[in-house]
LUMDRENNU-950357 format. One line per field, with one value per residue: x, y, z of N, C-alpha, C in turn. Coordinates in steps of 0.1 Angstrom, whole numbers. Example, Ala and Ser with C-alpha at 12.3 -4.5 7.8 and 13.67 -1.06 7.14 Angstrom:
! residues 2
n.X: (132, 128)
n.Y: (-57, -22)
n.Z: (78, 71)
ca.X: (123, 137)
ca.Y: (-45, -11)
ca.Z: (78, 71)
c.X: (132, 129)
c.Y: (-33, 0)
c.Z: (78, 79)
***
This chain:
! residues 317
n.X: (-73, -71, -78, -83, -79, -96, -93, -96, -99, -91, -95, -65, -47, -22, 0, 24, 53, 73, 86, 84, 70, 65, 30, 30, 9, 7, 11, 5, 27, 20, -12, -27, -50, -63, -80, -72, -53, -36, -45, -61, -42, -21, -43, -42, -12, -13, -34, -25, -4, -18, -35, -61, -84, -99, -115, -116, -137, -140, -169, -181, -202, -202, -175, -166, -182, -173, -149, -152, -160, -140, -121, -140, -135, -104, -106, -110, -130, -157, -163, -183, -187, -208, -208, -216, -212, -179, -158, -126, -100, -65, -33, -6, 24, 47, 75, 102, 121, 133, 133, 119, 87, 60, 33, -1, -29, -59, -78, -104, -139, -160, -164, -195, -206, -221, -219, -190, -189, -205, -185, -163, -178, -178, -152, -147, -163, -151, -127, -134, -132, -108, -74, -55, -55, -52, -46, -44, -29, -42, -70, -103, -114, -130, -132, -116, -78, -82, -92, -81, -71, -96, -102, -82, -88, -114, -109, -91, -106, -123, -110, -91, -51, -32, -25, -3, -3, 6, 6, 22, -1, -21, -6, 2, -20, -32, -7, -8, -29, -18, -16, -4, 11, 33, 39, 60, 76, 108, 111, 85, 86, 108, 98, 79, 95, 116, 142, 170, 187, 180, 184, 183, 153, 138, 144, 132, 109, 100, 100, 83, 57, 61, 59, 34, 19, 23, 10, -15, -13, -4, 22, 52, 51, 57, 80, 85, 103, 109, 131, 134, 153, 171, 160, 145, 141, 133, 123, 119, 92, 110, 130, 151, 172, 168, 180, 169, 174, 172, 186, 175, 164, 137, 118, 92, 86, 62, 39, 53, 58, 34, 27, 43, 35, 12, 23, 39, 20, 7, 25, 26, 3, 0, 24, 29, 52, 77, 92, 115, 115, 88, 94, 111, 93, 81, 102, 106, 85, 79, 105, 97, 70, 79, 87, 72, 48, 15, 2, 8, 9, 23, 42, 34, 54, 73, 79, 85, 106, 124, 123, 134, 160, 162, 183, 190, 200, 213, 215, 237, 226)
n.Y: (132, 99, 83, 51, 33, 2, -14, -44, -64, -82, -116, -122, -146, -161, -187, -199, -224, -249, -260, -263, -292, -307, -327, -337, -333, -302, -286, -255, -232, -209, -189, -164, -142, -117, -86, -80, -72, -49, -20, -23, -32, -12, 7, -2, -4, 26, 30, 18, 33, 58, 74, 88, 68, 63, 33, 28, 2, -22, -48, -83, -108, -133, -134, -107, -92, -98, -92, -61, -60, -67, -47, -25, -29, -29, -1, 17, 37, 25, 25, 8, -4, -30, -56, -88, -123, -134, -120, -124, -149, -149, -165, -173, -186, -191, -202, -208, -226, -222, -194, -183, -171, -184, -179, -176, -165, -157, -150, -139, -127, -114, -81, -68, -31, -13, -19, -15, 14, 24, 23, 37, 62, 66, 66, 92, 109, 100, 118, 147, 144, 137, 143, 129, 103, 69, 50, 15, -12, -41, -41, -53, -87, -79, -54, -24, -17, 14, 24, 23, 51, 68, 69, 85, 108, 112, 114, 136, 153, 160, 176, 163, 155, 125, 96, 67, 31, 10, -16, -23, -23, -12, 7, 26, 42, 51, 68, 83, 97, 119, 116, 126, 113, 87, 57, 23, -7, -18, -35, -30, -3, -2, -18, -1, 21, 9, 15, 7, 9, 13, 38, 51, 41, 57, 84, 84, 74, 97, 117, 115, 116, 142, 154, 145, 162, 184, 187, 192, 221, 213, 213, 197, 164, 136, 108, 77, 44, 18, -8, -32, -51, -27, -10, 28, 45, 84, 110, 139, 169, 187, 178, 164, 132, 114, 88, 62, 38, 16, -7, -36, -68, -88, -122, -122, -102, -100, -72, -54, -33, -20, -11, 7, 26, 29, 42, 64, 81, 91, 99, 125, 135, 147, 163, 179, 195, 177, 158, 144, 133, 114, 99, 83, 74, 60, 37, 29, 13, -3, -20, -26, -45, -63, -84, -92, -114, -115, -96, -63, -60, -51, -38, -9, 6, -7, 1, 31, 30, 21, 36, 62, 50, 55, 62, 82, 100, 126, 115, 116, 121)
n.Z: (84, 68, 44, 33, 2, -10, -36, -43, -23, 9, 24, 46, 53, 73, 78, 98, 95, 106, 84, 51, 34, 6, -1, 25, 53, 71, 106, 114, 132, 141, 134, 115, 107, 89, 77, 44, 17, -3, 3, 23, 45, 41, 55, 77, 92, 89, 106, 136, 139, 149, 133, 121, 103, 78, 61, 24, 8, -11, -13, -4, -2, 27, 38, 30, 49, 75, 70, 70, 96, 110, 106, 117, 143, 147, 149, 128, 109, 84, 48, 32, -5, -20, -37, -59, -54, -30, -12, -15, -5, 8, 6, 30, 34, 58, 58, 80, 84, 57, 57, 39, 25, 11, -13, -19, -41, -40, -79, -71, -77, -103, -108, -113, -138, -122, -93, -92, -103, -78, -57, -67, -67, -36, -34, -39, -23, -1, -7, -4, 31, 36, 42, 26, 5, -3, -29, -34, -47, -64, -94, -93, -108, -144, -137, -155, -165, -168, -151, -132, -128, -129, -103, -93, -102, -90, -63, -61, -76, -53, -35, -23, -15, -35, -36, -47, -52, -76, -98, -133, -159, -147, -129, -148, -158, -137, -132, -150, -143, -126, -99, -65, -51, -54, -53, -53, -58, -64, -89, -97, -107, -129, -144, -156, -164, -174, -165, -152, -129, -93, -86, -111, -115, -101, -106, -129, -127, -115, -133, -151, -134, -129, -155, -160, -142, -144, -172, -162, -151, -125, -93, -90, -81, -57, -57, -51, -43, -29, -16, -10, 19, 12, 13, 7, -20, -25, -42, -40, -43, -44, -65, -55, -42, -23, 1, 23, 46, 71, 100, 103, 103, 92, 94, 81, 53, 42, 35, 41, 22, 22, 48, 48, 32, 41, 71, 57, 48, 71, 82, 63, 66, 91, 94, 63, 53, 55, 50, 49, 76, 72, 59, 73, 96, 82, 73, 93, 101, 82, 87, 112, 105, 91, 111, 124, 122, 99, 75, 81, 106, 133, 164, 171, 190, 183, 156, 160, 170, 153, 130, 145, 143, 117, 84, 68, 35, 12, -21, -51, -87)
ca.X: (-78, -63, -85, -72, -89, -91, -106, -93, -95, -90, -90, -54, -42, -4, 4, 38, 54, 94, 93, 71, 71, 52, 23, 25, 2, 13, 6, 12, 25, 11, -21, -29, -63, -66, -83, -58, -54, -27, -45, -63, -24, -18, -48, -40, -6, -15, -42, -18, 5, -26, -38, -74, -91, -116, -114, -132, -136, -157, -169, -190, -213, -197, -159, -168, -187, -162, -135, -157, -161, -130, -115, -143, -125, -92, -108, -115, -143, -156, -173, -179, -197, -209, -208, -224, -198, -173, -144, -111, -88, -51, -26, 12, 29, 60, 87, 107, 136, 141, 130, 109, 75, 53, 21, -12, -38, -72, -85, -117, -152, -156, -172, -204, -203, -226, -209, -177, -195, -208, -173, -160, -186, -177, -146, -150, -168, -137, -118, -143, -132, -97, -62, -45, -62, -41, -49, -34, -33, -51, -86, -106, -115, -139, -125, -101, -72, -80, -102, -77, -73, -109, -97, -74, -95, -126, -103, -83, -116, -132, -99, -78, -43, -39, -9, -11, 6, -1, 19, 20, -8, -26, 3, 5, -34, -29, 7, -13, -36, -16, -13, 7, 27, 37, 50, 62, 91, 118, 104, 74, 94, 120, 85, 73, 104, 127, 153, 183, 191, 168, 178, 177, 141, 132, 142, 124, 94, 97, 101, 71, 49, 62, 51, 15, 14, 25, 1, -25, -8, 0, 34, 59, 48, 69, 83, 94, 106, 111, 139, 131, 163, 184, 155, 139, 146, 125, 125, 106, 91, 125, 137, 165, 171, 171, 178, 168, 171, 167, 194, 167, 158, 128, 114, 78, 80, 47, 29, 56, 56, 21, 30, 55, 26, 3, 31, 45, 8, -2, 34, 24, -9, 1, 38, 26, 65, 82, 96, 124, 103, 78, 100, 121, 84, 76, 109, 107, 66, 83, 109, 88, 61, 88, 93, 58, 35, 5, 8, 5, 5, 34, 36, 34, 61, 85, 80, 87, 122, 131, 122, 140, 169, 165, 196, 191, 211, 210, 221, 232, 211)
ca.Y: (118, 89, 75, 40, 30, -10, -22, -57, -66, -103, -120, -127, -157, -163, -197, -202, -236, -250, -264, -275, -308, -315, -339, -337, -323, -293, -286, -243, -230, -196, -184, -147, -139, -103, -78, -76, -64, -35, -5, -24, -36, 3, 14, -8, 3, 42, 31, 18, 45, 66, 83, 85, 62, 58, 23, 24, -11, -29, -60, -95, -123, -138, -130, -93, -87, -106, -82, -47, -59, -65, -33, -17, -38, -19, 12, 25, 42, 18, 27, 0, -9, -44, -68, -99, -138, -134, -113, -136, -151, -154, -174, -167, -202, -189, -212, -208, -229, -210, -183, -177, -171, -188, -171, -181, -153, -157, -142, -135, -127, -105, -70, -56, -23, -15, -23, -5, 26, 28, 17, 52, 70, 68, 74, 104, 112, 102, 125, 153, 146, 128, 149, 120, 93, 61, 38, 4, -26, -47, -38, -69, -90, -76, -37, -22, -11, 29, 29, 33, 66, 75, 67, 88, 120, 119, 120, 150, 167, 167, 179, 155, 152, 114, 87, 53, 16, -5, -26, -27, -8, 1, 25, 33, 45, 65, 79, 95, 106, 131, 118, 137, 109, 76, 44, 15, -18, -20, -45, -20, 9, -7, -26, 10, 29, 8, 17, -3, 11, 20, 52, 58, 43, 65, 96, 83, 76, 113, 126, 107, 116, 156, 157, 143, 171, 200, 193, 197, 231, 206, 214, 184, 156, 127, 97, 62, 30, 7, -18, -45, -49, -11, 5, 30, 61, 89, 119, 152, 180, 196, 167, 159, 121, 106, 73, 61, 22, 9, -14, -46, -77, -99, -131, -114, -94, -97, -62, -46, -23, -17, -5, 18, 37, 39, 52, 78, 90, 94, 115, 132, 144, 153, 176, 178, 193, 169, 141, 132, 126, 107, 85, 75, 67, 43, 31, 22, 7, -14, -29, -36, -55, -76, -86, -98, -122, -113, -83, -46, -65, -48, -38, 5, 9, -11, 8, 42, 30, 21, 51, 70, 47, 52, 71, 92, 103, 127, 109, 121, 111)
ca.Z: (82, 56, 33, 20, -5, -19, -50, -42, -8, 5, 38, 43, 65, 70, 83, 102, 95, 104, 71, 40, 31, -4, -2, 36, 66, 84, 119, 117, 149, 140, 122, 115, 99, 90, 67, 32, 2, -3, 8, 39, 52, 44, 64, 94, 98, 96, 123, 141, 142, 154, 121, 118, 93, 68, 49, 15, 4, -23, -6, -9, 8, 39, 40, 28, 60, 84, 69, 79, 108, 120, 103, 129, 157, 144, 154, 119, 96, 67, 35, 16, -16, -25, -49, -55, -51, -19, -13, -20, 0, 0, 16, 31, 39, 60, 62, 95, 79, 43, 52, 24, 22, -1, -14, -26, -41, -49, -83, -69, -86, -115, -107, -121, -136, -111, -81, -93, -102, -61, -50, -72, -58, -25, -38, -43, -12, 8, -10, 7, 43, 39, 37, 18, -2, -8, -39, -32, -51, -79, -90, -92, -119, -144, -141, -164, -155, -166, -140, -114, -132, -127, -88, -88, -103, -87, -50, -65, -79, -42, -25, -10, -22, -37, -36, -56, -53, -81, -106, -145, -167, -136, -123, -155, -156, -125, -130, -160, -141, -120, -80, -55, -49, -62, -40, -59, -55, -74, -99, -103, -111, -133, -152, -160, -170, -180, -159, -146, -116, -84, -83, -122, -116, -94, -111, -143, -129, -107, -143, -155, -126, -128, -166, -159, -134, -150, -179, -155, -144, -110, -93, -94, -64, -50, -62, -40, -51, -21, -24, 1, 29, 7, 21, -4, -29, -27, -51, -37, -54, -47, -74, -46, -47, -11, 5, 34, 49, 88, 102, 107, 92, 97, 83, 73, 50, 37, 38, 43, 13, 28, 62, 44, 26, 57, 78, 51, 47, 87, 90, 57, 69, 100, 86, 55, 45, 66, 41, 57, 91, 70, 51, 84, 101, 68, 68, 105, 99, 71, 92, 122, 101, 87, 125, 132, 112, 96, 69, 89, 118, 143, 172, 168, 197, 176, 147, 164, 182, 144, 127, 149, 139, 100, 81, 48, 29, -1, -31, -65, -94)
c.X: (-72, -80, -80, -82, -83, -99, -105, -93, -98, -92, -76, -50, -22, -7, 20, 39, 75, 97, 83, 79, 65, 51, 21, 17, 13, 5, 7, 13, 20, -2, -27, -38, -62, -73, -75, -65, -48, -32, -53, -50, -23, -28, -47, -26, -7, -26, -31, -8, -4, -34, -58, -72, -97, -111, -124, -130, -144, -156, -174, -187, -206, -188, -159, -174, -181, -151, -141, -159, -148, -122, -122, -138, -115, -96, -109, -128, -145, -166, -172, -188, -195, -210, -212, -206, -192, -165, -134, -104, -73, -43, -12, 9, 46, 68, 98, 125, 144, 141, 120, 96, 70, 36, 8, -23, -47, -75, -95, -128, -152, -169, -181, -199, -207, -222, -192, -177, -200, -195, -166, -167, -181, -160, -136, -155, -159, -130, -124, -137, -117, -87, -57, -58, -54, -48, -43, -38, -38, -62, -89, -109, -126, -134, -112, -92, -66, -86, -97, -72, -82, -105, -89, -80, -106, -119, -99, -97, -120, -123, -86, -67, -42, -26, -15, 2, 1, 13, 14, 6, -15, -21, 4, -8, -32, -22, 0, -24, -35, -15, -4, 16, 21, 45, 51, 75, 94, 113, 94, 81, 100, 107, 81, 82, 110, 141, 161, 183, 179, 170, 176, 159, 137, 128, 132, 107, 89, 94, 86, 54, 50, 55, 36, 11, 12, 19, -13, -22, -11, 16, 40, 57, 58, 65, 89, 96, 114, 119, 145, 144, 173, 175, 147, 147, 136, 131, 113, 105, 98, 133, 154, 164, 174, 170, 175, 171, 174, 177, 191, 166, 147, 122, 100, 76, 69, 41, 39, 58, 42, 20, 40, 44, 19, 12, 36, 28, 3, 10, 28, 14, -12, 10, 35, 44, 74, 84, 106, 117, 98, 83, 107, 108, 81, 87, 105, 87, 72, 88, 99, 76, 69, 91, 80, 52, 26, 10, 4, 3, 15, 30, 44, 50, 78, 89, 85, 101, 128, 133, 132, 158, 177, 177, 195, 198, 205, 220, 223, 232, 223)
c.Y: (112, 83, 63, 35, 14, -15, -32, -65, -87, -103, -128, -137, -160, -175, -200, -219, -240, -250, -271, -282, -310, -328, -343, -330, -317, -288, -268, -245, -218, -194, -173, -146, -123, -96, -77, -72, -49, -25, -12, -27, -20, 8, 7, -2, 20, 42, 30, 26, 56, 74, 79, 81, 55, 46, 23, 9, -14, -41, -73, -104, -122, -129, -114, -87, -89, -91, -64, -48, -61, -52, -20, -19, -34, -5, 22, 24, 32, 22, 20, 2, -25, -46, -82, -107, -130, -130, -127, -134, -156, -154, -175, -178, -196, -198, -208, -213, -222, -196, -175, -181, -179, -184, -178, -170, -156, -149, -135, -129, -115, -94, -66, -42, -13, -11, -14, 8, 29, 31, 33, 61, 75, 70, 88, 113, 109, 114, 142, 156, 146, 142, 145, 111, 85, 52, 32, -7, -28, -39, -54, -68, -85, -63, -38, -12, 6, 30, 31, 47, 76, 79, 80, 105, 120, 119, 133, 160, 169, 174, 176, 153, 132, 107, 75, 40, 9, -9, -24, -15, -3, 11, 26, 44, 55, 69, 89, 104, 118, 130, 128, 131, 91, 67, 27, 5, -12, -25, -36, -12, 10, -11, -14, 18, 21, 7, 8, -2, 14, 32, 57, 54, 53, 79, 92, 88, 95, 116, 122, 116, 134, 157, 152, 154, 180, 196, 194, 211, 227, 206, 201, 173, 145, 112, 88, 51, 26, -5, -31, -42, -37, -6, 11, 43, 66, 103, 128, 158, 190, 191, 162, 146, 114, 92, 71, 45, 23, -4, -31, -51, -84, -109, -131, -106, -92, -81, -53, -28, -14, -7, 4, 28, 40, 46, 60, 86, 96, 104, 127, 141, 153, 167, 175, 176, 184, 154, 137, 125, 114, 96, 78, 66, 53, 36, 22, 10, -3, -25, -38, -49, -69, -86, -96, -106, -115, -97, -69, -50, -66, -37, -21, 12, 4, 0, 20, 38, 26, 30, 61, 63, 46, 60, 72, 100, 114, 117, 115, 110, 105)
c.Z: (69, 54, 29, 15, -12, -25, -49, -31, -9, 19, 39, 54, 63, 84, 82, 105, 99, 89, 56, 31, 18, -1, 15, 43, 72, 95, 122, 136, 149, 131, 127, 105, 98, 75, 56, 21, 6, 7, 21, 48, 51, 58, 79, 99, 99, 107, 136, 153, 145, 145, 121, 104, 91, 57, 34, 9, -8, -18, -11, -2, 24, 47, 37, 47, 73, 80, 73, 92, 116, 119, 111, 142, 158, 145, 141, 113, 82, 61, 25, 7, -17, -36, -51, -57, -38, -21, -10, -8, -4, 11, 20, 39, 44, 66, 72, 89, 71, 49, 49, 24, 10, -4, -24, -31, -51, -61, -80, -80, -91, -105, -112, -124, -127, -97, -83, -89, -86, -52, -58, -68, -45, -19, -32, -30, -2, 6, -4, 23, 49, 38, 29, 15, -14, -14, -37, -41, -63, -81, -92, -104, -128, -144, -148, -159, -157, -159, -129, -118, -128, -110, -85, -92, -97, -70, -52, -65, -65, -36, -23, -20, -24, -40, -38, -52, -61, -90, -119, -153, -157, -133, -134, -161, -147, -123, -142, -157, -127, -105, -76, -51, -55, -54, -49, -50, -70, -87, -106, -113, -125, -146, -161, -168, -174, -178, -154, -130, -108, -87, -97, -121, -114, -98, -123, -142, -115, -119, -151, -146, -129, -143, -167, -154, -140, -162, -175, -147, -125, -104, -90, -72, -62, -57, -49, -47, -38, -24, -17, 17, 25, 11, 11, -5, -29, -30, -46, -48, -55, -58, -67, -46, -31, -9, 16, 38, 70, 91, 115, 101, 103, 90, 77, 64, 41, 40, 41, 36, 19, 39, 58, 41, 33, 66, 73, 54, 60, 91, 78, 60, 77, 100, 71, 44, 50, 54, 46, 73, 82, 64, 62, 92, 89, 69, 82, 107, 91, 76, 103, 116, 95, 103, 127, 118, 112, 87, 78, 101, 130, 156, 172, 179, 190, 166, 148, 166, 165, 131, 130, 143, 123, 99, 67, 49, 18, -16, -45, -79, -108)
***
């Protein structure tokens, strides 16, 4: 079983337009409502792709209850915790003409400590049943950002191995606190280390991620850095330096980083040693959601026929 765990969740809408106008009405010709926030986009594509899963969420009022219920509609397990104010929404304006998305994203309402503390709890109690247990995303407003640290030790203490997506001092909170693997963008990566290049990121932040471990006597776990249409670099705990990329484009890519981490984690849990499998499934989850509107929102047969089409490489470092 996958665990995805989101301290931030939203309801995400993506409105398809030919063209935005400022100061005019638009007429979308598409709109796609769905569960969001990082790690629910992750846990819908490893549903997808067939992976049992358990959502943990932290929720509120209205739109909190709307988003469990459809993530039971999606055929997974939820364990939320509440919060008092409304889970946030946020807004993808895709432009048809450019191209180019345009994005709107609610802060949303500050967290009790309270409310956090239940939402870590249960945690914790994923980490119990789960094989993998994927941190994605912000935390909300109101938590600090060593607490995706805590996140990332009270999954380890029950068991489950534990893989993280965030940005800025968060990943830098939970690269110190020792995952098993590590999924970032370019921009992330580069933010953290310092580095120039993707693939010197990559190695940096492997090197980064192996010395957290090994001073928890933890043997060295996996590094990614995703690099939108090059595909991604992933660094095993062999420290070999692979590339992978998929010979697709699409004008979505919203969520796609998302659909990468739920499809690495559903082959991971399944082949546990199997990294090149599991990076060719994410790579192929990535492209297909770029294909379709709405973030994690492809159609599972695509994903598979592109997968099978990925091509890694080793690379030296």
């Amino acid at each position: 079983m996958i665990a995805a765990v989101c301290p931030n969740p939203a309801v995400d809408k993506l409105f398809a337009v030919e063209g935005v106008r400022v100061g005019e009405i638009h007429r979308p010709l598409e709109l796609v409502a769905v569960p969001g926030g990082k790690g629910l986009n992750a846990a819908r594509a490893a549903r997808a792709l067939d992976a049992h899963v358990l959502a943990v969420v932290l929720l509120a009022g209205h739109a909190g209850r709307w988003v469990a219920e459809a993530l039971r509609g999606d055929g997974m397990h939820v364990d939320a915790a509440w919060s008092p104010g409304e889970t946030r929404t946020c807004l993808t304006v895709a432009d048809r003409t450019s191209g180019r998305p345009t994005e709107f994203y609610e802060r949303g309402d500050d967290t009790p400590p309270a409310a956090w503390d239940a939402f870590a709890d249960r945690v914790r109690a994923a980490g119990v049943v789960a094989g993998w247990v994927g941190v994605s995303g912000s935390l909300p407003p109101g938590v600090a950002p060593e607490c995706a640290g805590e996140l990332v030790e009270r999954a380890r203490s029950a068991g489950a191995r534990v893989a993280v997506d965030h940005d800025g001092p968060t990943l830098a909170a939970a690269l110190a606190a020792a995952p098993d693997l590590v999924k970032v963008n370019a921009a992330e990566a580069r933010g953290l280390t310092g580095a120039g290049g993707v693939v010197q990121a990559a190695c940096a932040l492997h090197a980064s991620l192996t010395a957290a471990r090994g001073a928890r006597g933890l043997p060295p776990g996996v590094a990614i850095v995703t690099a939108g249409e090059d595909g991604a670099y992933a660094v095993g705990p062999d420290g070999v330096v692979r590339h992978g990329a998929v010979d697709a484009r699409g004008p979505y890519p919203t969520g796609s980083g998302d659909s990468f981490l739920g499809a690495l984690l559903a082959h991971a849990d399944r082949r546990p040693q199997d990294w090149d499998g599991a990076l060719a499934s994410a790579l192929g989850a990535a492209a297909a959601n770029a294909e379709s509107p709405g973030a994690a929102h492809f159609a599972p047969e695509r994903a598979r026929t592109l997968a099978d089409r990925a091509h890694i490489v080793r690379v030296e470092r």
